[in-house]
N, C-alpha and C positions, 0 to 999 in steps of 0.2 A: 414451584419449579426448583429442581433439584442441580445443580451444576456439579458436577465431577472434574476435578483436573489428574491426567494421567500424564507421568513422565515415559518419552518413548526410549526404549531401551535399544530396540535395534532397530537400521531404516538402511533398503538396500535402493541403489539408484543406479539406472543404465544410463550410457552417453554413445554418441555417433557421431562422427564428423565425418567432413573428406582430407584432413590434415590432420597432424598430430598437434601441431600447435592450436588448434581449434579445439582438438580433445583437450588439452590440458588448460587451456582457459576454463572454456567450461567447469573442469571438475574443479578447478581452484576457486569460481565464485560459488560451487555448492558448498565447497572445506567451509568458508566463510560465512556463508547462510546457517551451515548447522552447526556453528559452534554458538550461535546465539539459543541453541535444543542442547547446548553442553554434548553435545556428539563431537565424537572424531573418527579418525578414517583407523579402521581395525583391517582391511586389505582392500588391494586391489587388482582385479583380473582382467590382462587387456588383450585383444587379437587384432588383425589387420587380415581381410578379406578382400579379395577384387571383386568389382562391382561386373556383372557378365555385358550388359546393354553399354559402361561406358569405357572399360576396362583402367578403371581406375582405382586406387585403393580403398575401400574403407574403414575406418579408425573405432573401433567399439572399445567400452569399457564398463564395467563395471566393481562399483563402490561400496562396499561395507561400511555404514557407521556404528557404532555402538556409543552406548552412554559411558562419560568418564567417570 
């Protein structure tokens, strides 16, 4: 058996919430996760949409990491 280790160079991650503080939790425990992958956050694209059935907001984002 042959094991291979590969370093991940790039790793993109989507988020959701119904608050913005919920969004930003979130993406601040992935910051944390993937700097133990030596990743950090190379951008970020976020929108806010109303939800039609509750007429509430929802918070999306997404995350770019790259390797340092």
């Amino acid at each position: 058996m042959k094991l291979t280790l590969e370093r991940i160079e790039d790793k993109i991650e989507f988020f959701e919430a119904g608050d913005l503080r919920t969004l930003e939790r979130k993406i601040e425990e992935q910051i944390e996760n993937n700097k133990v992958l030596l990743l950090g956050v190379h951008s970020v694209t976020h929108q806010v949409a109303f939800q039609p059935e509750t007429g509430r907001p929802l918070y999306t984002a997404v995350v770019h990491f790259k390797a340092k």
